[in-house]
MARDRENPA-355797 format. One record per residue (C-alpha): residue number from 1; residue in one letter; x, y, z. Coordinates in nm, 4 decimals. Layout:
<pts>
{NUM; A; {X; Y; Z}} ...
</pts>
This chain:
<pts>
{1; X; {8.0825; 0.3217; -21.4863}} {2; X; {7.8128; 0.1705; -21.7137}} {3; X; {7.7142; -0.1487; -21.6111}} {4; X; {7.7410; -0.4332; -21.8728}} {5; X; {7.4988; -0.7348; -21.9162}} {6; X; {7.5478; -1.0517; -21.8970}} {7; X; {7.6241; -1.1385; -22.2013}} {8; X; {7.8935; -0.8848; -22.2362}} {9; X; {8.0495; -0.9506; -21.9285}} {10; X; {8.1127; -1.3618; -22.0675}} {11; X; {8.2400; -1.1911; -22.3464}} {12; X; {8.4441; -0.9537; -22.1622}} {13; X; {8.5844; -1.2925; -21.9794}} {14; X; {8.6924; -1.4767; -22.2855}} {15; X; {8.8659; -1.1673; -22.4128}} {16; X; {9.0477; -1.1172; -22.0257}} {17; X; {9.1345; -1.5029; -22.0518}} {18; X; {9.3194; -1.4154; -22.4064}} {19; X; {9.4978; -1.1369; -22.2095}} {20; X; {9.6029; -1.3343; -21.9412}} {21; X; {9.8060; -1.5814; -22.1414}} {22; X; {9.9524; -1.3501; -22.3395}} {23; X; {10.1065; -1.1293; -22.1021}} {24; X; {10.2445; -1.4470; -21.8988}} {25; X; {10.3701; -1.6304; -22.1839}} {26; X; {10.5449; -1.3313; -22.3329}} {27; X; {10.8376; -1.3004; -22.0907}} {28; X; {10.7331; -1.6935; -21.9865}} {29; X; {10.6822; -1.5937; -21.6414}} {30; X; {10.3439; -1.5186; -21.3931}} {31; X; {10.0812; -1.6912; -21.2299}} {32; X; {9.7889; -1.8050; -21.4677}} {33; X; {9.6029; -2.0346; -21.3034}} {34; X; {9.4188; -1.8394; -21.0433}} {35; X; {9.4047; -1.6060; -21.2801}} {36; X; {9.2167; -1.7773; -21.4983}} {37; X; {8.9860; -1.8963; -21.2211}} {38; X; {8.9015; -1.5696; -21.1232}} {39; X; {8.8352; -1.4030; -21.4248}} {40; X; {8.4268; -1.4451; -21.3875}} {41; X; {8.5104; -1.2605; -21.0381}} {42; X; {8.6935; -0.9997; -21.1703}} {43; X; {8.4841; -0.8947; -21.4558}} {44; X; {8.1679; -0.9185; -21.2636}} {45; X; {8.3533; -0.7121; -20.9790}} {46; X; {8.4213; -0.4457; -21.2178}} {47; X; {8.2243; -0.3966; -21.5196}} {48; X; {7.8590; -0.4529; -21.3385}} {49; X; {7.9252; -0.4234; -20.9532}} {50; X; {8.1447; -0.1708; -20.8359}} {51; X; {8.1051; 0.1826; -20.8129}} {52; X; {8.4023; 0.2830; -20.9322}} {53; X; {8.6078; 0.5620; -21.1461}} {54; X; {8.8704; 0.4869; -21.4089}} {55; X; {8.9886; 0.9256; -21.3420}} {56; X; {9.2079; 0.7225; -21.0163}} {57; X; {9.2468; 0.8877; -20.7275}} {58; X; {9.4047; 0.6969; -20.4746}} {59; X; {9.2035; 0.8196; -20.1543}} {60; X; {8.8296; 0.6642; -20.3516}} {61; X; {8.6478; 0.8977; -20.1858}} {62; X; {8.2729; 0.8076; -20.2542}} {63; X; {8.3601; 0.5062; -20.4107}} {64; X; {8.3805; 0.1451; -20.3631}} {65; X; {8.7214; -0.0006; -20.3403}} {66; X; {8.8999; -0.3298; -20.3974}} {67; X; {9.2089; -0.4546; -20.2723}} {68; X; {9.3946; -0.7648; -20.4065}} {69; X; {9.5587; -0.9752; -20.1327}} {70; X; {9.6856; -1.3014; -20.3216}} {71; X; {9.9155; -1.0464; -20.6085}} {72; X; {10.0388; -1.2992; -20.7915}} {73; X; {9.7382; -1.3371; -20.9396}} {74; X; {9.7690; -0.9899; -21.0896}} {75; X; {9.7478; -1.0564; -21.4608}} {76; X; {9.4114; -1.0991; -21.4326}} {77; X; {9.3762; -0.7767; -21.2704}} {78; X; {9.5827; -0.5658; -21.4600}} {79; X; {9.3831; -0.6562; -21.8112}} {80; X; {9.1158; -0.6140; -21.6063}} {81; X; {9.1799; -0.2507; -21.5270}} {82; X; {9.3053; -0.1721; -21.8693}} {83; X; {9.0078; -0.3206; -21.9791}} {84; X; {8.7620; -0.0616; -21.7878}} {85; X; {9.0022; 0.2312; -21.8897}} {86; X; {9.2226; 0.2710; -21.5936}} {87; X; {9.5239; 0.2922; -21.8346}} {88; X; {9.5929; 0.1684; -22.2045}} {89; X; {9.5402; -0.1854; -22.2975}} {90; X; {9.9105; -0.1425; -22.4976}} {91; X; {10.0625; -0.1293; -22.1572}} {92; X; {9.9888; -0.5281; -22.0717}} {93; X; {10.2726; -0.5560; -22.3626}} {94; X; {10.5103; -0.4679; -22.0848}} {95; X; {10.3971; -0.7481; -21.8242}} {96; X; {10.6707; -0.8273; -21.5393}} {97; X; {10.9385; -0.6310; -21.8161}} {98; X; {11.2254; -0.4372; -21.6561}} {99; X; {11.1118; -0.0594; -21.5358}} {100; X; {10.7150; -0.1604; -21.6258}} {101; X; {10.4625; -0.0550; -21.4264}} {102; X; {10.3043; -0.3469; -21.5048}} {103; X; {10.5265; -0.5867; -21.1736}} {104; X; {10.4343; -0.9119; -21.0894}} {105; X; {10.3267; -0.8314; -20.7592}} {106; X; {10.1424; -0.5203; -20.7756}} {107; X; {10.2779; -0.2027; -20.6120}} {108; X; {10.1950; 0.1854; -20.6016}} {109; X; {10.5190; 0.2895; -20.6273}} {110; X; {10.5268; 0.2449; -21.0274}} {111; X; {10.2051; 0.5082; -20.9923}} {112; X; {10.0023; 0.2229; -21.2410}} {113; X; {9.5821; 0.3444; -21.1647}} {114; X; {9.4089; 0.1531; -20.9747}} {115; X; {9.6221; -0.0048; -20.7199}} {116; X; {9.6235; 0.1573; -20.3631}} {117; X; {9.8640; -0.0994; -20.2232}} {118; X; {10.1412; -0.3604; -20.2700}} {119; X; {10.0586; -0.7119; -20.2501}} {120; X; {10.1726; -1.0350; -20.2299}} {121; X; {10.3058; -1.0981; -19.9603}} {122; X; {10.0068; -1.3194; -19.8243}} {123; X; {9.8123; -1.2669; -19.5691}} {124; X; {9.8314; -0.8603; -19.5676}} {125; X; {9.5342; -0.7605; -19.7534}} {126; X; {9.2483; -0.8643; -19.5517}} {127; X; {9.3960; -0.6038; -19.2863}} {128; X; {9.4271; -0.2869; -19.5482}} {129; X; {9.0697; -0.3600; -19.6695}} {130; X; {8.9330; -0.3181; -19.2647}} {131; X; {9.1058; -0.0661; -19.2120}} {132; X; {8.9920; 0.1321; -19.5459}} {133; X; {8.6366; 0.0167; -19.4334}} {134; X; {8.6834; 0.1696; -19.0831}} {135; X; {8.8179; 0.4907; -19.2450}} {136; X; {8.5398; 0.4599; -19.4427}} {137; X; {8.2491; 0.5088; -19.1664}} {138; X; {8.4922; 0.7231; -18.9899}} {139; X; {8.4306; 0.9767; -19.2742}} {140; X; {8.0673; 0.9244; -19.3607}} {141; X; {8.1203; 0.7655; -19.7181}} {142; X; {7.8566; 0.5052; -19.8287}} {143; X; {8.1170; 0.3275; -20.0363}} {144; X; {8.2006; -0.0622; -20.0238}} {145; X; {8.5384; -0.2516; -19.9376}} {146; X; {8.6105; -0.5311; -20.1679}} {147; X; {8.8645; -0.7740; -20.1002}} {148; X; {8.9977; -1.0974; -20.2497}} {149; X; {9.2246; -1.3885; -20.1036}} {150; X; {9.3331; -1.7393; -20.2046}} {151; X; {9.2306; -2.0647; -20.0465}} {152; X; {9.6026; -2.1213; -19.9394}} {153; X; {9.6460; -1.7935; -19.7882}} {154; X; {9.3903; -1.8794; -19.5303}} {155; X; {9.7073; -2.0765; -19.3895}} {156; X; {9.8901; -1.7516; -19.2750}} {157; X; {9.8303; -1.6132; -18.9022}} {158; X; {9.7492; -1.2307; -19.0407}} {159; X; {9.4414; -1.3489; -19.1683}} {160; X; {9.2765; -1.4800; -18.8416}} {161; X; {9.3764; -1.2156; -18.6164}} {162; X; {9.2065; -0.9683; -18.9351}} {163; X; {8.9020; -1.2436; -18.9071}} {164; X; {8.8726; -1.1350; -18.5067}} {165; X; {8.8697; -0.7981; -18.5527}} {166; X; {8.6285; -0.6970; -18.8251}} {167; X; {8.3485; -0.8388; -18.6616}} {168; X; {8.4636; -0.7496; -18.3314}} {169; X; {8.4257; -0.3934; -18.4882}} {170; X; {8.0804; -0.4276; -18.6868}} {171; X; {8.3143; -0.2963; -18.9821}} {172; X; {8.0034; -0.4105; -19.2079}} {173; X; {8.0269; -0.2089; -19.5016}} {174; X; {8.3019; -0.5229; -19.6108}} {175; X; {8.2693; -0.7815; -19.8078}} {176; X; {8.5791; -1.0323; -19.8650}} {177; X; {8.5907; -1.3170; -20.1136}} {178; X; {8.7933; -1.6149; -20.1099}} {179; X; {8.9667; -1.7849; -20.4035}} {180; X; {8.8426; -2.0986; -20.3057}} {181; X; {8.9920; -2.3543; -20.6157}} {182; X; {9.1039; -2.6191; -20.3759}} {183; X; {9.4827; -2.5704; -20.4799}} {184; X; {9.8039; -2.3789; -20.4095}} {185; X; {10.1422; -2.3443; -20.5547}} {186; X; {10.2693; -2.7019; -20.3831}} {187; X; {9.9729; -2.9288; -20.3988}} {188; X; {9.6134; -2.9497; -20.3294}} {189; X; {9.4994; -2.7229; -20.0144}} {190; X; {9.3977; -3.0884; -19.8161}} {191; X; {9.7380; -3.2380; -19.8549}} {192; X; {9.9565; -2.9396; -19.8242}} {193; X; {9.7135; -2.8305; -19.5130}} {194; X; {9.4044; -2.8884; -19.4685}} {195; X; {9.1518; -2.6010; -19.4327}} {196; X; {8.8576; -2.8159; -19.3472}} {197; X; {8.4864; -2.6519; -19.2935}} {198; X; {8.6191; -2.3069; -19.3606}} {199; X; {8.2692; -2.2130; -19.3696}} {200; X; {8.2159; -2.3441; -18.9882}} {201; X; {8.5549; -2.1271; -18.9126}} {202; X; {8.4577; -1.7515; -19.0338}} {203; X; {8.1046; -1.7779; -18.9170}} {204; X; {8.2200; -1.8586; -18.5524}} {205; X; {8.4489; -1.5980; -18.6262}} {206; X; {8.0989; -1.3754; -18.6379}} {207; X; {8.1185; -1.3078; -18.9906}} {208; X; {7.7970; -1.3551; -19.2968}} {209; X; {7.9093; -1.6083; -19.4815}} {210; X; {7.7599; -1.7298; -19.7889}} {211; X; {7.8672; -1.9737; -20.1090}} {212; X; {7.8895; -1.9140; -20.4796}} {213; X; {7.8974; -2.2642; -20.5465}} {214; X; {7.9561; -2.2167; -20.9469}} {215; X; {8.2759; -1.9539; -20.9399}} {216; X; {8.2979; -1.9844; -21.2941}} {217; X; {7.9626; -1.9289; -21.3818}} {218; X; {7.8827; -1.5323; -21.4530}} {219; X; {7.4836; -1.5755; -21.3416}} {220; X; {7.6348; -1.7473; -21.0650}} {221; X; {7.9161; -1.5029; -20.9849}} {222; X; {7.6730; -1.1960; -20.9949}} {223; X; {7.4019; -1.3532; -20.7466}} {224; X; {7.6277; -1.3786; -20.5186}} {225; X; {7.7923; -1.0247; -20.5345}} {226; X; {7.4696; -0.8764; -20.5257}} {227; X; {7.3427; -1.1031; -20.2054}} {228; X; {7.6765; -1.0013; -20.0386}} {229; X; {7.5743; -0.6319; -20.1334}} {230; X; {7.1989; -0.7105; -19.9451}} {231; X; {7.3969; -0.8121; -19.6184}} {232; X; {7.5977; -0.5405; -19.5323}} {233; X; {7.4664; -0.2820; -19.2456}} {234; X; {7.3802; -0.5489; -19.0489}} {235; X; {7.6653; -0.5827; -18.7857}} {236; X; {7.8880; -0.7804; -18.9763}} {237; X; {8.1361; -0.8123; -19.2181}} {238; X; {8.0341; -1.0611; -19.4777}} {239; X; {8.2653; -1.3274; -19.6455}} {240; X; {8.2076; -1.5148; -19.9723}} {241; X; {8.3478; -1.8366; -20.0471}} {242; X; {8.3850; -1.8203; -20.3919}} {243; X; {8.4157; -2.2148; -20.5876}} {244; X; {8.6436; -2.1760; -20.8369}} {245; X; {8.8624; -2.4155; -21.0524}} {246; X; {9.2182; -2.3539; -21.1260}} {247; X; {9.3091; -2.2684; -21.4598}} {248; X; {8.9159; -2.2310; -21.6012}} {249; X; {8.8805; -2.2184; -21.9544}} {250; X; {9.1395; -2.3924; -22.0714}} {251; X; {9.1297; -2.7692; -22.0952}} {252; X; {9.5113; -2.8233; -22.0310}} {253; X; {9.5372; -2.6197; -21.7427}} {254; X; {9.1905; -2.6797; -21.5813}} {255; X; {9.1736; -2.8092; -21.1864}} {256; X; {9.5209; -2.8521; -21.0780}} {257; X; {9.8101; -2.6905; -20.9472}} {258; X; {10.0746; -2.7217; -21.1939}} {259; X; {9.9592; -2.4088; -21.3448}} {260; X; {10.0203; -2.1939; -21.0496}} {261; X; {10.3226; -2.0285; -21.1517}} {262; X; {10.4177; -2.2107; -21.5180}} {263; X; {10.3883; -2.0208; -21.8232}} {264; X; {10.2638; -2.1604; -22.1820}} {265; X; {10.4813; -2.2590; -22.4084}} {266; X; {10.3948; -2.1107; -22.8267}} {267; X; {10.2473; -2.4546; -22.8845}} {268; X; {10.0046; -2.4497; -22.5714}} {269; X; {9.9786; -2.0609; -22.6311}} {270; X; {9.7862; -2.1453; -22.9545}} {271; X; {9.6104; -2.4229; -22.8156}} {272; X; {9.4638; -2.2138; -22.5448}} {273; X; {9.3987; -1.9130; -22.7629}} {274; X; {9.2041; -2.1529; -22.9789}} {275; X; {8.9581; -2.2058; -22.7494}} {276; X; {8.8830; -1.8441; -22.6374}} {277; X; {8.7114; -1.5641; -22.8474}} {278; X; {8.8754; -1.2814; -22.9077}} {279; X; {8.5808; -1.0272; -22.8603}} {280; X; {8.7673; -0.7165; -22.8006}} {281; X; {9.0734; -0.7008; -22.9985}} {282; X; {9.3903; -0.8620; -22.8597}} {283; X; {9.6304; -0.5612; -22.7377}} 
</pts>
């Protein structure tokens, strides 16, 4: 797909933000906050740095492929993908509705483009994204394996036995990102449990690790996706700690938890709307 500049891509953000909030406050349900905070990610992910095809086909052969491992955060994803042309941009209308396609966990078994698996259930998709970068070499294809996890997620088991065995296995054509906002749906990540120097953690794990210090910054955002892209080859997987806050770009819901899973009401629908462009025409 064509990549878009900078410029667009902000653009692009503010009019994902507007989508976001719409879809969760329609049916007052969903997970904005991390959505929110990954929206620079997202957008930079797939309107400037991955090869990819809106004509989905499931297998990706000869492209690069993403897989979401924190789903709730799938509103952001979903406009997202309508956004780039993976299915009409009506279709966020019928966000977390009965018989949509549109869940709020994704899953492949609505047939919606652009998913490959369910998620959700935390912890899994660390282990999906080796093992499509292992199938990957296995059949010659160049492509890259993109995956994305939250800060709290780092909590579950799955993650560090996936953290041993990717570099363990030079799978090096991977590079995983971590939602790193500082918060999860109880409380801040250091009270609820603390992750400490997770840094110090995946690089004795054997794995590149580098920091996007400014998550919500797009310059910032595509540095650092294209200094992942430099690293791989090299014997190891490669992990990006991505800075983020919670609930970016609007001032209500900014840095803290209480926005994990809370929808706007009309009142703080319009607030929020008010401070976001609409640049591409609201579905």
């Amino acid at each position: 797909m064509e990549k878009l500049s900078t410029e667009q891509l902000k653009k692009t953000a503010s009019q994902v933000r507007r989508d976001i909030l719409r879809m969760v406050h329609e049916v007052q349900s969903g997970h904005p906050g991390a959505s929110l905070g990954c929206t620079e990610f997202f957008v930079a992910l797939y309107f400037n740095q991955l090869n990819h095809n809106n004509d989905f086909k499931i297998e990706g052969k000869g492209e690069d492929l993403f897989f979401l491992s924190n789903g709730h955060i799938s509103p952001v994803w979903y406009s997202v993908l309508a956004r780039s042309g993976y299915f009409d941009t009506a279709e966020l209308k019928t966000f977390r509705k009965i018989n949509s396609r549109l869940q709020g966990h994704p899953a492949t078994e609505e047939g919606l483009p652009g998913i490959r698996i369910a998620s959700g259930s935390l912890g899994q998709g660390l282990s999906v994204a080796i093992g499509a970068a292992q199938a990957k070499k296995i059949d010659g294809d160049e492509g890259v394996v993109y995956a994305l996890m939250g800060d709290g997620e780092q909590q579950e088991g799955q993650i560090w036995e996936a953290a041993m065995y990717a570099p363990h296995h030079k799978v090096d054509n991977l590079i995983a990102t971590i939602d790193f906002n500082g918060q999860q749906i109880d409380g801040p990540t250091n009270v609820v449990m603390n992750l400490n120097d997770l840094k110090a953690k995946w690089e004795a794990f054997g794995w590149e690790v580098i920091d996007t210090l400014k998550g919500n910054d797009m310059e910032s955002v595509l540095a650092g996706l294209e200094y992942a892209r430099t690293l791989l080859g090299k014997g190891k997987p490669v992990l990006n700690l991505l800075h983020t806050e919670m609930g970016y770009g609007v001032d209500f819901m900014v840095g803290t938890h209480k926005w994990h899973g809370i929808a706007p009401s009309d009142e703080q629908l319009e607030n929020a709307l008010g401070q976001l462009e609409e640049t591409l025409g609201d579905y």
